[in-house]
mmCIF file of the N, C-alpha and C atoms, coordinates in Angstrom:
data_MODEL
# 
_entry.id   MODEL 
# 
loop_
_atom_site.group_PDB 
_atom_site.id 
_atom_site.type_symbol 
_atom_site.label_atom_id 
_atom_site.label_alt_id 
_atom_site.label_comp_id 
_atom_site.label_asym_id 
_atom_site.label_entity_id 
_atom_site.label_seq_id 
_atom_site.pdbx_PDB_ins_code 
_atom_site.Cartn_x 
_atom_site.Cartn_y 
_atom_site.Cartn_z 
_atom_site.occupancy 
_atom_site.B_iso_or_equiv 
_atom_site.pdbx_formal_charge 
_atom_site.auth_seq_id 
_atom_site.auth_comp_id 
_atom_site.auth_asym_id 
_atom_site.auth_atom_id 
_atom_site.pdbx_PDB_model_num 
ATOM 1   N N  . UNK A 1 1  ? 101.705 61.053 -21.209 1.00 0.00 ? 1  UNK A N  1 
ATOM 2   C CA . UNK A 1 1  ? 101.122 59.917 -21.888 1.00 0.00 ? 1  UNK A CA 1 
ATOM 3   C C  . UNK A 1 1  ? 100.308 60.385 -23.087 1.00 0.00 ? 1  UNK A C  1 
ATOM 4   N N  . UNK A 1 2  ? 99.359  61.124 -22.781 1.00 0.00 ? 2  UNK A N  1 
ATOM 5   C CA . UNK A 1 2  ? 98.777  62.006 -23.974 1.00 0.00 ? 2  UNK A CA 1 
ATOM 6   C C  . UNK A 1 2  ? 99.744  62.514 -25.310 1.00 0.00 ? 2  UNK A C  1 
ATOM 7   N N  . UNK A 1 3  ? 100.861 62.699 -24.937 1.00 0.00 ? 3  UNK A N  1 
ATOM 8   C CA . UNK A 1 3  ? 101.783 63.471 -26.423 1.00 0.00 ? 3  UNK A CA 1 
ATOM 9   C C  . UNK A 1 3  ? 102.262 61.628 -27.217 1.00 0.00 ? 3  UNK A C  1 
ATOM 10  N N  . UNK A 1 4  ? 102.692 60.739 -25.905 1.00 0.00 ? 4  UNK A N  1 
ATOM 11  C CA . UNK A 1 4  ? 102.449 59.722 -26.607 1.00 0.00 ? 4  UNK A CA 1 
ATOM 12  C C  . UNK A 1 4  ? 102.044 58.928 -27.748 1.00 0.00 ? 4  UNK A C  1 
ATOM 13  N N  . UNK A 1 5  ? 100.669 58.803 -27.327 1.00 0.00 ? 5  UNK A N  1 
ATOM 14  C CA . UNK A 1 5  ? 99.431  58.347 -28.126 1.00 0.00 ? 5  UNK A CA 1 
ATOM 15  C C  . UNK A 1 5  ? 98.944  59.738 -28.955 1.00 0.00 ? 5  UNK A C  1 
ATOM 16  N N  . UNK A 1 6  ? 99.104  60.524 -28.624 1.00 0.00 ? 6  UNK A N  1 
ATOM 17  C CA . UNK A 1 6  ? 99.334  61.102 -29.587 1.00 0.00 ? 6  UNK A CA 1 
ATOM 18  C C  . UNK A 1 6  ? 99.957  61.560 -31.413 1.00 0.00 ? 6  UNK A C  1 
ATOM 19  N N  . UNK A 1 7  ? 101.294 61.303 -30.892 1.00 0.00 ? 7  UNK A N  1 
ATOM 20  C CA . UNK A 1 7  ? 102.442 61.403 -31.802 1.00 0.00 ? 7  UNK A CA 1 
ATOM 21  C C  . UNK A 1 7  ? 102.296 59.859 -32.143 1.00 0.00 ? 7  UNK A C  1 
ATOM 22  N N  . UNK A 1 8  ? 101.907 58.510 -31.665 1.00 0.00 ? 8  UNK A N  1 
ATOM 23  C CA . UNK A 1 8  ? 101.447 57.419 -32.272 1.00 0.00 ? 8  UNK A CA 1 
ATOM 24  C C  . UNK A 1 8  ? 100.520 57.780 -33.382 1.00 0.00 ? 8  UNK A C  1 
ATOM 25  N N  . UNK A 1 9  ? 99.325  57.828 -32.697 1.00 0.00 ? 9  UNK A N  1 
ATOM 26  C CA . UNK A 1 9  ? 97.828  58.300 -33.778 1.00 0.00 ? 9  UNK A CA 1 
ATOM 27  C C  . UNK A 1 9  ? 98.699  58.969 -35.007 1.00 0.00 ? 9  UNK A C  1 
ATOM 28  N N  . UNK A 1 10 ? 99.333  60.473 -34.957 1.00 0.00 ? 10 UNK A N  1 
ATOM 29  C CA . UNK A 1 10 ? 99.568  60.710 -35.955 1.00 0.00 ? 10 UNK A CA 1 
ATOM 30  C C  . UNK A 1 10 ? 100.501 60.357 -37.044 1.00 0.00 ? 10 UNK A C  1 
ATOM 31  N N  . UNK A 1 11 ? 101.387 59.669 -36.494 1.00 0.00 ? 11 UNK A N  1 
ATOM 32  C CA . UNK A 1 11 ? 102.767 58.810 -37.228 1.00 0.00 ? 11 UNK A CA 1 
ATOM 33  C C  . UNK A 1 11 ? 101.798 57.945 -38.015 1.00 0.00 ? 11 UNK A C  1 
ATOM 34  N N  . UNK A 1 12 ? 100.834 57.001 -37.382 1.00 0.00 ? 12 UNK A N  1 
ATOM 35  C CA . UNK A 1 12 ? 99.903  55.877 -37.743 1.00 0.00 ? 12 UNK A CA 1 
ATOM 36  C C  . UNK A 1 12 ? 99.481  56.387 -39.623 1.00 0.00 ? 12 UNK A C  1 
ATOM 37  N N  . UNK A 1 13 ? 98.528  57.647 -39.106 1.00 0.00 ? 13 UNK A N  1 
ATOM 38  C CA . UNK A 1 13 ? 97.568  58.083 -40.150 1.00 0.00 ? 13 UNK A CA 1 
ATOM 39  C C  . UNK A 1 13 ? 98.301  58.792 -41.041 1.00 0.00 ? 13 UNK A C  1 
ATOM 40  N N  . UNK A 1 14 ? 99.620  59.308 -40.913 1.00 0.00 ? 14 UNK A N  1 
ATOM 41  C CA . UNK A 1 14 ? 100.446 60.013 -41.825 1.00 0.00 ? 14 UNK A CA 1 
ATOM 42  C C  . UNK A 1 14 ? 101.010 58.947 -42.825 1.00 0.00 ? 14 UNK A C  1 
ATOM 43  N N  . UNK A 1 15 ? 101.533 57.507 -42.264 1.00 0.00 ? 15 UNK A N  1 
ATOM 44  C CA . UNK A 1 15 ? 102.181 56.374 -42.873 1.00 0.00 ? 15 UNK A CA 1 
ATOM 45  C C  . UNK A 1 15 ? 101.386 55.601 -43.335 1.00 0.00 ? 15 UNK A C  1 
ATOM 46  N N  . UNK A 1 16 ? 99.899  55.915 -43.661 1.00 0.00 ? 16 UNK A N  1 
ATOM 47  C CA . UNK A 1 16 ? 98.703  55.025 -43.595 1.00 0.00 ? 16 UNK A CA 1 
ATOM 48  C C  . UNK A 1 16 ? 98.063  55.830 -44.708 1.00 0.00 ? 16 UNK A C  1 
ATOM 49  N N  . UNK A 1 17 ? 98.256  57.078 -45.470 1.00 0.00 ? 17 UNK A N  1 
ATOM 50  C CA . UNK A 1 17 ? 97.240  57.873 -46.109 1.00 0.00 ? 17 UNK A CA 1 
ATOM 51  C C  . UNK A 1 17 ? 96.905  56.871 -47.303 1.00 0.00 ? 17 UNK A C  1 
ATOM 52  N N  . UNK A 1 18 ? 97.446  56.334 -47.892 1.00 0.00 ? 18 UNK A N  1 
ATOM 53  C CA . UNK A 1 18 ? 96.910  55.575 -49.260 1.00 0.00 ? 18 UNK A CA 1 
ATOM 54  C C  . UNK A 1 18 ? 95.414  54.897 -48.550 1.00 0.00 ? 18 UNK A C  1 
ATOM 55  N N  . UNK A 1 19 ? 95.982  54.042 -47.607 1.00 0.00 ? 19 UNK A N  1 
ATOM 56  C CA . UNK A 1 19 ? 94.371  53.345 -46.838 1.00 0.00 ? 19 UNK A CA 1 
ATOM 57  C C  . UNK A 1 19 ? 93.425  54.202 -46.405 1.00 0.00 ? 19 UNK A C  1 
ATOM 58  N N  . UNK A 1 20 ? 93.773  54.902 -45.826 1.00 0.00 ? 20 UNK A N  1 
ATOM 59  C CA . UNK A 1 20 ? 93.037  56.085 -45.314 1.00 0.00 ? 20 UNK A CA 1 
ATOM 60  C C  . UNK A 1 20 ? 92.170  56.601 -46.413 1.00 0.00 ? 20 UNK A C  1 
ATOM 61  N N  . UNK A 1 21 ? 92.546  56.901 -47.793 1.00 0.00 ? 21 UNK A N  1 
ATOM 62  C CA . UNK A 1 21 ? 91.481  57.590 -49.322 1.00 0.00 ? 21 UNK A CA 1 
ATOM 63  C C  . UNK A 1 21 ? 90.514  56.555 -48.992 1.00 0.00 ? 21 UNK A C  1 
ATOM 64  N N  . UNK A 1 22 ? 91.085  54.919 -49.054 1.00 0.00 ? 22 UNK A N  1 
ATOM 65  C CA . UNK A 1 22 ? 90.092  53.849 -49.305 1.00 0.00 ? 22 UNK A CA 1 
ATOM 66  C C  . UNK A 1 22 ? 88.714  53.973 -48.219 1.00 0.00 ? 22 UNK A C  1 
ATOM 67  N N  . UNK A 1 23 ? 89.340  53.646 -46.947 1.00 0.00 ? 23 UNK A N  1 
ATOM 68  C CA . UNK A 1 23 ? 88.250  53.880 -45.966 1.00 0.00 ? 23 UNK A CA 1 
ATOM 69  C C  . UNK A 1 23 ? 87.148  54.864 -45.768 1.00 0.00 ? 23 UNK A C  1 
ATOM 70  N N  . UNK A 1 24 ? 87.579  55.966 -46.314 1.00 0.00 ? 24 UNK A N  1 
ATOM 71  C CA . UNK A 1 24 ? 86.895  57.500 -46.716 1.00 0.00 ? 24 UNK A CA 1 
ATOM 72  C C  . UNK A 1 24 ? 86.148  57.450 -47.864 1.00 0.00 ? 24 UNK A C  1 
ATOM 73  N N  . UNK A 1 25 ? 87.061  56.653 -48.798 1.00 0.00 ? 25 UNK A N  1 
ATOM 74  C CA . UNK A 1 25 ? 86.324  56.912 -49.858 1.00 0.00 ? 25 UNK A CA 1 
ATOM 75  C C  . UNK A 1 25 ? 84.622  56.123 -49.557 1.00 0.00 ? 25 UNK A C  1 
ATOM 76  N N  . UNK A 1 26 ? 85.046  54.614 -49.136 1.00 0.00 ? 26 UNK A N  1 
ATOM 77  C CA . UNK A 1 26 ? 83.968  53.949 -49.447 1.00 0.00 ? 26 UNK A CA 1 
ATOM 78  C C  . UNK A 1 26 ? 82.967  54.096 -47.581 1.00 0.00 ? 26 UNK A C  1 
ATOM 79  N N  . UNK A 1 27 ? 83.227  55.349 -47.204 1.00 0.00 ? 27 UNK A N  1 
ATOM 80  C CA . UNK A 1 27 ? 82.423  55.455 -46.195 1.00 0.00 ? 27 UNK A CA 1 
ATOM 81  C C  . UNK A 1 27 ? 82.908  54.307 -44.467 1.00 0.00 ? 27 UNK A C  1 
ATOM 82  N N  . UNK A 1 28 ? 84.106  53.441 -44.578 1.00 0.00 ? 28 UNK A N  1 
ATOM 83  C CA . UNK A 1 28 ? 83.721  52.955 -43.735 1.00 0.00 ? 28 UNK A CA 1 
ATOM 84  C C  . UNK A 1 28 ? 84.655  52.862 -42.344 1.00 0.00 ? 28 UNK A C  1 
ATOM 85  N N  . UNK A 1 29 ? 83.574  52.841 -41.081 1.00 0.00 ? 29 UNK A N  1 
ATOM 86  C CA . UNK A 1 29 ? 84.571  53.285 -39.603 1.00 0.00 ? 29 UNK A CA 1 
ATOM 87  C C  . UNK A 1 29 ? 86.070  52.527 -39.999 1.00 0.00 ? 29 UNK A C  1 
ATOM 88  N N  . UNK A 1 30 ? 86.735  53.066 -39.011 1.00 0.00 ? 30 UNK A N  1 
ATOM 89  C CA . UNK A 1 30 ? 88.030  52.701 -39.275 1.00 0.00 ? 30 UNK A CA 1 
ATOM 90  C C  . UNK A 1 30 ? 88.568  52.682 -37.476 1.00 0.00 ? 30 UNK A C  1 
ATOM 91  N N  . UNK A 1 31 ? 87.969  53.097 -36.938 1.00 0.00 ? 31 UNK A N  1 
ATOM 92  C CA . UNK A 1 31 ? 88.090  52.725 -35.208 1.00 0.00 ? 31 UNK A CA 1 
ATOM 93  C C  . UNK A 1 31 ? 88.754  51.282 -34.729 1.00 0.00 ? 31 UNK A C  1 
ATOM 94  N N  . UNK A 1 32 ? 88.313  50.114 -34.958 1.00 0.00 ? 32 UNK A N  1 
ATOM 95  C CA . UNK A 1 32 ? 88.753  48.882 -34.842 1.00 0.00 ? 32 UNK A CA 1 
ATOM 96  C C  . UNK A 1 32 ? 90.006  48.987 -35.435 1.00 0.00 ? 32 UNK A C  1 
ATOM 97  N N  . UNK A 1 33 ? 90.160  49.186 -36.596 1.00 0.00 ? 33 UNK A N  1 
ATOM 98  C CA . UNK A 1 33 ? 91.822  49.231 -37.264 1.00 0.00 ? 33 UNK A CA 1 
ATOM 99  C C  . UNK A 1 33 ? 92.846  50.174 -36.365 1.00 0.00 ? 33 UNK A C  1 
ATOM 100 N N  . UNK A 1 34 ? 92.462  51.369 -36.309 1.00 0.00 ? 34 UNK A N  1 
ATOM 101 C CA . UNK A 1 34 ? 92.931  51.870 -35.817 1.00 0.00 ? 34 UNK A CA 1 
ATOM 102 C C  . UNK A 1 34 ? 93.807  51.397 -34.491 1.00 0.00 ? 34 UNK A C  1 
ATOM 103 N N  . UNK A 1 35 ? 92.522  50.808 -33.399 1.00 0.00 ? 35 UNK A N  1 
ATOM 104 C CA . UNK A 1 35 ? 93.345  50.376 -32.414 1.00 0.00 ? 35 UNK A CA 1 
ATOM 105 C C  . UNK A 1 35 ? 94.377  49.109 -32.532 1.00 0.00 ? 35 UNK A C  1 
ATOM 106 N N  . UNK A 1 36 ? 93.867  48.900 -33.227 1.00 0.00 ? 36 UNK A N  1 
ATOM 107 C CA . UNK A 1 36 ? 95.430  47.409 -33.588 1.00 0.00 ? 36 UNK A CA 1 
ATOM 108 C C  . UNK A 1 36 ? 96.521  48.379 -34.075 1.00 0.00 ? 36 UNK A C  1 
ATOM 109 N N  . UNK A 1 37 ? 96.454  48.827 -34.820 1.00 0.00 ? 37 UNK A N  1 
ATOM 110 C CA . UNK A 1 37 ? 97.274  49.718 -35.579 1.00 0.00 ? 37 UNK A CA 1 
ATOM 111 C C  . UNK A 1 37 ? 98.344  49.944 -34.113 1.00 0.00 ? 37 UNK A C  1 
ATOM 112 N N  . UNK A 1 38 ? 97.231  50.576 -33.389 1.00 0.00 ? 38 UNK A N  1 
ATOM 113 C CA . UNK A 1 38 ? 98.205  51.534 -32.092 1.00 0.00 ? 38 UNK A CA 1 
ATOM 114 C C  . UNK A 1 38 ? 98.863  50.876 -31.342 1.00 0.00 ? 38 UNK A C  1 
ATOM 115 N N  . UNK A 1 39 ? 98.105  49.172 -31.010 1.00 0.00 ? 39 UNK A N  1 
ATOM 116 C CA . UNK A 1 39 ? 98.662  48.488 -30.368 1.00 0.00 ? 39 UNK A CA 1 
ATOM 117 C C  . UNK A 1 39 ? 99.706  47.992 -30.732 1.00 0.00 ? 39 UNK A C  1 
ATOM 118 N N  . UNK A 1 40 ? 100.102 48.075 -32.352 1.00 0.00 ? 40 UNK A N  1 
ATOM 119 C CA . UNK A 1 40 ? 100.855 47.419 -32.925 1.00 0.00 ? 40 UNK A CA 1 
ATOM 120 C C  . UNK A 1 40 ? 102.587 48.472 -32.184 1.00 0.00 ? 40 UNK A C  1 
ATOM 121 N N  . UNK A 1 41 ? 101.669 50.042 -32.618 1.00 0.00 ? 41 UNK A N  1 
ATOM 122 C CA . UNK A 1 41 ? 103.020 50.976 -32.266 1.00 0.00 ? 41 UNK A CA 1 
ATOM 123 C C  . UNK A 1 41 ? 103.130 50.739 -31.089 1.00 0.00 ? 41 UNK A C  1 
ATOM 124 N N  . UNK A 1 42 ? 102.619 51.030 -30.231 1.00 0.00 ? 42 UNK A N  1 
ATOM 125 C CA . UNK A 1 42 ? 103.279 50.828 -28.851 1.00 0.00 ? 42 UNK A CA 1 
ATOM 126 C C  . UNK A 1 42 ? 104.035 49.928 -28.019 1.00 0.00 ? 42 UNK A C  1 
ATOM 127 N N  . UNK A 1 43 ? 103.660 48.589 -28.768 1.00 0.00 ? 43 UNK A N  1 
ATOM 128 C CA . UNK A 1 43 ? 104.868 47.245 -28.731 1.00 0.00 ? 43 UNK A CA 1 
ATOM 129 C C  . UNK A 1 43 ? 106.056 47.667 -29.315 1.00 0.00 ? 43 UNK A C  1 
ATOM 130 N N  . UNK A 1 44 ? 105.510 47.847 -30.719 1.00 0.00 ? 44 UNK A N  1 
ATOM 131 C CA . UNK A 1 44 ? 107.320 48.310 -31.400 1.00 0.00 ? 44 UNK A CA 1 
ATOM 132 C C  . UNK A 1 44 ? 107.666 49.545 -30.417 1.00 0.00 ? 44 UNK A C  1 
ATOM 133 N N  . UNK A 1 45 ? 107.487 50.688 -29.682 1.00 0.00 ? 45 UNK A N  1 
ATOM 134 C CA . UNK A 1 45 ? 108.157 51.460 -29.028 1.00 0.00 ? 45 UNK A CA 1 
ATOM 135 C C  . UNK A 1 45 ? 108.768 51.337 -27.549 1.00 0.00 ? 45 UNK A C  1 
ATOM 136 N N  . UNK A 1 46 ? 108.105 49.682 -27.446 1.00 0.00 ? 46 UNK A N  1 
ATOM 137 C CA . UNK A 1 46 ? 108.579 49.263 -25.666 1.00 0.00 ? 46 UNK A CA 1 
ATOM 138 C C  . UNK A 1 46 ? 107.407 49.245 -24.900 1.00 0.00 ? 46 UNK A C  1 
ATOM 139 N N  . UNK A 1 47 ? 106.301 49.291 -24.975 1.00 0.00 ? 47 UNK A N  1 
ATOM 140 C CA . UNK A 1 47 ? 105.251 49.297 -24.102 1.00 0.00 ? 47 UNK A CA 1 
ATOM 141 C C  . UNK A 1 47 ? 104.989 47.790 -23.285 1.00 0.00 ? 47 UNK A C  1 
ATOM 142 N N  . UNK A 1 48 ? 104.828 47.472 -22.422 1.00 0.00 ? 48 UNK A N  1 
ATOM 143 C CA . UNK A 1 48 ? 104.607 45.997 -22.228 1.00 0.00 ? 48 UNK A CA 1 
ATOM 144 C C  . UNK A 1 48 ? 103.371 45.935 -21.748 1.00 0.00 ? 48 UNK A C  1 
ATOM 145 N N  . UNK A 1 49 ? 102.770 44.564 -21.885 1.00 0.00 ? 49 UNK A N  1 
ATOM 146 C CA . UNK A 1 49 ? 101.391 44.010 -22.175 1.00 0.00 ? 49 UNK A CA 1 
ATOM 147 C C  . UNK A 1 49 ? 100.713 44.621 -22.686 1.00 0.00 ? 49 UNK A C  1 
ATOM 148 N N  . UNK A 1 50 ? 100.954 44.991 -23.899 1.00 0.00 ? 50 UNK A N  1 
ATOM 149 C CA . UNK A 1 50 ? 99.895  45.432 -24.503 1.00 0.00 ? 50 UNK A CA 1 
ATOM 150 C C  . UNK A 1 50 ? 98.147  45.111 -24.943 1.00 0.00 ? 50 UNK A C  1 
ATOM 151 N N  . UNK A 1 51 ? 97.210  45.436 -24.554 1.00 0.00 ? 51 UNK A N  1 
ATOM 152 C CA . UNK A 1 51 ? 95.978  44.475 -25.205 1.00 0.00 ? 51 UNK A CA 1 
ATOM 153 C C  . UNK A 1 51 ? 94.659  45.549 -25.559 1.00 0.00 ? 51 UNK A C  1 
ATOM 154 N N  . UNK A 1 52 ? 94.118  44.791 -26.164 1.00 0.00 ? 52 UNK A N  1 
ATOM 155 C CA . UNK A 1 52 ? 93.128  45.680 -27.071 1.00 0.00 ? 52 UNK A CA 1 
ATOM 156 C C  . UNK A 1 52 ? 91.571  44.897 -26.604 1.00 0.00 ? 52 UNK A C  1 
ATOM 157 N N  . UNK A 1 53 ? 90.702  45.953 -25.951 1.00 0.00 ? 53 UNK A N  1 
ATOM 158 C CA . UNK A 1 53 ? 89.421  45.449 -25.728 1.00 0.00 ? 53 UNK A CA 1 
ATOM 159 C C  . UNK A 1 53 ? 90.005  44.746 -24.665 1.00 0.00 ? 53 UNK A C  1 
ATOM 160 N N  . UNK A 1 54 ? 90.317  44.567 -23.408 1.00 0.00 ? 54 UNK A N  1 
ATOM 161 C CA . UNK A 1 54 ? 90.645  43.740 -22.819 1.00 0.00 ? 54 UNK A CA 1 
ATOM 162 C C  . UNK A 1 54 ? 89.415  44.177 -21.585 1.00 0.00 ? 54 UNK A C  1 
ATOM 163 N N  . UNK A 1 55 ? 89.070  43.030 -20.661 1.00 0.00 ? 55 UNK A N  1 
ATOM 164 C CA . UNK A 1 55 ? 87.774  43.777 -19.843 1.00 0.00 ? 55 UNK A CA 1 
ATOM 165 C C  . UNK A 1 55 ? 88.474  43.607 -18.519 1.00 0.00 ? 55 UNK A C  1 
ATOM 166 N N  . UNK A 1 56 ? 88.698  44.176 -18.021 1.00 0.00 ? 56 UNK A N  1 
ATOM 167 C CA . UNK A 1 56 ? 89.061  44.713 -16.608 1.00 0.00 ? 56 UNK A CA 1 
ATOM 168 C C  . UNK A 1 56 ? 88.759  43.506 -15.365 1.00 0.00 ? 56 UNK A C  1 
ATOM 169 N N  . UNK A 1 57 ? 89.050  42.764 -14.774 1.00 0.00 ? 57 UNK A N  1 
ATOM 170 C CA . UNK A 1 57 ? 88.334  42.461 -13.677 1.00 0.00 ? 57 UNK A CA 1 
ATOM 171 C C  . UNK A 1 57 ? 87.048  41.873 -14.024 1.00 0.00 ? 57 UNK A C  1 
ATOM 172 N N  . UNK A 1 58 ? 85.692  42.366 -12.567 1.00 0.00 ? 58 UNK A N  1 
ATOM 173 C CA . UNK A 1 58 ? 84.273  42.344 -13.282 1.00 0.00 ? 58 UNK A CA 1 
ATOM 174 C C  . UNK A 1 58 ? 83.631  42.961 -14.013 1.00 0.00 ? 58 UNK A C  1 
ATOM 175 N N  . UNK A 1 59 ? 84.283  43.997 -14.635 1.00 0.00 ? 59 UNK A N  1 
ATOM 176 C CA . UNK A 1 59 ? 83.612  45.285 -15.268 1.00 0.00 ? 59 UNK A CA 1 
ATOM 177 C C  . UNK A 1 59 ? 82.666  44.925 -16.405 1.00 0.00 ? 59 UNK A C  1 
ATOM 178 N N  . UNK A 1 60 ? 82.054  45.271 -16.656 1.00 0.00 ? 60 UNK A N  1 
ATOM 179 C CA . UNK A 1 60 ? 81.360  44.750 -18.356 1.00 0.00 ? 60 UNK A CA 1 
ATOM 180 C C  . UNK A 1 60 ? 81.771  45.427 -19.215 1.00 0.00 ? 60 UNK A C  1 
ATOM 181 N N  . UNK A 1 61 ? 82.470  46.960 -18.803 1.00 0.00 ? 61 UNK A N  1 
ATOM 182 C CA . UNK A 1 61 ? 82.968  47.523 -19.999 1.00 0.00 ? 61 UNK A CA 1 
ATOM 183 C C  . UNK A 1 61 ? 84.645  47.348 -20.579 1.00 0.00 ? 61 UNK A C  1 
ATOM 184 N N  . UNK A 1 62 ? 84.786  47.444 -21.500 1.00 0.00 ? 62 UNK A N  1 
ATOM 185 C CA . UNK A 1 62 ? 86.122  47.128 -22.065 1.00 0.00 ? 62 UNK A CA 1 
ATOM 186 C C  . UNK A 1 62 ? 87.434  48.172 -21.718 1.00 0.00 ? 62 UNK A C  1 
ATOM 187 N N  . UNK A 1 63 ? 88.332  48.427 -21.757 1.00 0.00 ? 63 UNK A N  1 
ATOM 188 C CA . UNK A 1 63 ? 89.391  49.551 -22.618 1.00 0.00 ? 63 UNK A CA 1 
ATOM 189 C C  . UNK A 1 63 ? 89.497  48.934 -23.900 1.00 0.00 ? 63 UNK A C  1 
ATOM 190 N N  . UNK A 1 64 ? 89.248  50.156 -24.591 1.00 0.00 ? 64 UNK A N  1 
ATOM 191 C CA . UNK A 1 64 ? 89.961  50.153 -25.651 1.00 0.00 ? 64 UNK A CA 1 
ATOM 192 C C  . UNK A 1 64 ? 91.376  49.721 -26.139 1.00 0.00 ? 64 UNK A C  1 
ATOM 193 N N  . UNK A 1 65 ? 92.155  50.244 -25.040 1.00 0.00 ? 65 UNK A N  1 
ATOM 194 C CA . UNK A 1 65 ? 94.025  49.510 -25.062 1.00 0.00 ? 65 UNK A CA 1 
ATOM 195 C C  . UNK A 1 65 ? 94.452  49.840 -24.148 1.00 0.00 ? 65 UNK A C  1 
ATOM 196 N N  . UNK A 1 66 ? 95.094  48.979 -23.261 1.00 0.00 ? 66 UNK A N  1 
ATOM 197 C CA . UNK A 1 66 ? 95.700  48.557 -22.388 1.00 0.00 ? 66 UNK A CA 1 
ATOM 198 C C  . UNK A 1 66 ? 96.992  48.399 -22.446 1.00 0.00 ? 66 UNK A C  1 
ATOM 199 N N  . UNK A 1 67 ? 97.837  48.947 -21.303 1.00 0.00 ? 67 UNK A N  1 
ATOM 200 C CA . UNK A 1 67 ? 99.405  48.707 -21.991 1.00 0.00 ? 67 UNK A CA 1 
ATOM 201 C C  . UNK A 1 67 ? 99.885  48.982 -20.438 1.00 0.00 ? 67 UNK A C  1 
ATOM 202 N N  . UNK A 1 68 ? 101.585 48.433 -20.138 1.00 0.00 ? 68 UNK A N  1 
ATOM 203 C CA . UNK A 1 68 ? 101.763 49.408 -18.957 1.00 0.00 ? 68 UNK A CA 1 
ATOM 204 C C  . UNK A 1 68 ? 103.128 50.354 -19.388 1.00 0.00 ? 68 UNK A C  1 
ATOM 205 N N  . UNK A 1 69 ? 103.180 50.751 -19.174 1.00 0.00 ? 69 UNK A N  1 
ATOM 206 C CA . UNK A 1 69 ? 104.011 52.208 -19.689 1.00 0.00 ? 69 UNK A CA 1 
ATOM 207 C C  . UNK A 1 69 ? 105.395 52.535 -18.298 1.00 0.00 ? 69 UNK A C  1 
ATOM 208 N N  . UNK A 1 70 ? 106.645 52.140 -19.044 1.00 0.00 ? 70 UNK A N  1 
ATOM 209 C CA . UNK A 1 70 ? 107.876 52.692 -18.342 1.00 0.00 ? 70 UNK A CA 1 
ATOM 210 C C  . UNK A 1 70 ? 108.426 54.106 -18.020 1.00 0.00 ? 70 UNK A C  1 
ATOM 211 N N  . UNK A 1 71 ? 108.235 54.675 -17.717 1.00 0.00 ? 71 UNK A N  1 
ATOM 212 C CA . UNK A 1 71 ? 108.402 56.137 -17.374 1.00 0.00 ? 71 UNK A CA 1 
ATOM 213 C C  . UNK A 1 71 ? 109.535 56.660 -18.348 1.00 0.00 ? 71 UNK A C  1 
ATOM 214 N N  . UNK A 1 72 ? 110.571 55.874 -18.066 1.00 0.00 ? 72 UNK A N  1 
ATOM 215 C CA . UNK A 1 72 ? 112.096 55.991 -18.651 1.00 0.00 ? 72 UNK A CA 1 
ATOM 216 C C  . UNK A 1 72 ? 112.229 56.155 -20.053 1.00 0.00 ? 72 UNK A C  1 
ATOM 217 N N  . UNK A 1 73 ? 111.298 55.681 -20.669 1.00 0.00 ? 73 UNK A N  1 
ATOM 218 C CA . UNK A 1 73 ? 111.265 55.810 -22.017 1.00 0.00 ? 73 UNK A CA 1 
ATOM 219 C C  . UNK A 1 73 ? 110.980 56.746 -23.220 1.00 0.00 ? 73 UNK A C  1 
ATOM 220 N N  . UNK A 1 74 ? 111.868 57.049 -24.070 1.00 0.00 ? 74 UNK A N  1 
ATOM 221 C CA . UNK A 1 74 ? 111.787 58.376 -24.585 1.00 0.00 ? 74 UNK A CA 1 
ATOM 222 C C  . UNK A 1 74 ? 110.509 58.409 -25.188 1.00 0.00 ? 74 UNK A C  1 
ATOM 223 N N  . UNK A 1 75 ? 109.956 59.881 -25.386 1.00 0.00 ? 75 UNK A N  1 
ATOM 224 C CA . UNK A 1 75 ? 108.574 60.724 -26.367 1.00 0.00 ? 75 UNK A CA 1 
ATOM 225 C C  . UNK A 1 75 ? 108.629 61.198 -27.235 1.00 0.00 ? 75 UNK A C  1 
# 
């Protein structure tokens, strides 16, 4: 799962560098984008239910992204 989200993150920020100067340039987080971004890849690669910030049950704390993941599916 790790080489995954991995090889996501970096496909993301490699196909993204023009935005990427902007955000850098003018100082600002880019975390929130990011995870849409990812959520966005992992739908287009087959992931199902994908969700972002979603809160668990009773938990008060969030995930970040949520997805459930087919084994079968190529990396």
């Amino acid at each position: 799962m790790d080489i995954l989200i991995n090889k996501a993150i970096t496909e993301i920020l490699e196909s993204r560098a023009e935005l990427l100067r902007v955000i850098v340039r003018q100082k600002n987080k880019f975390e929130g984008w990011l995870k849409f971004e990812l959520a966005y890849y992992l739908e287009r690669v087959g992931m199902k239910t994908v969700e972002v910030e979603k809160c668990p049950g009773y938990w008060r704390d969030r995930n970040d992204i949520s997805f459930f993941h087919n084994e079968n599916l190529p990396r």
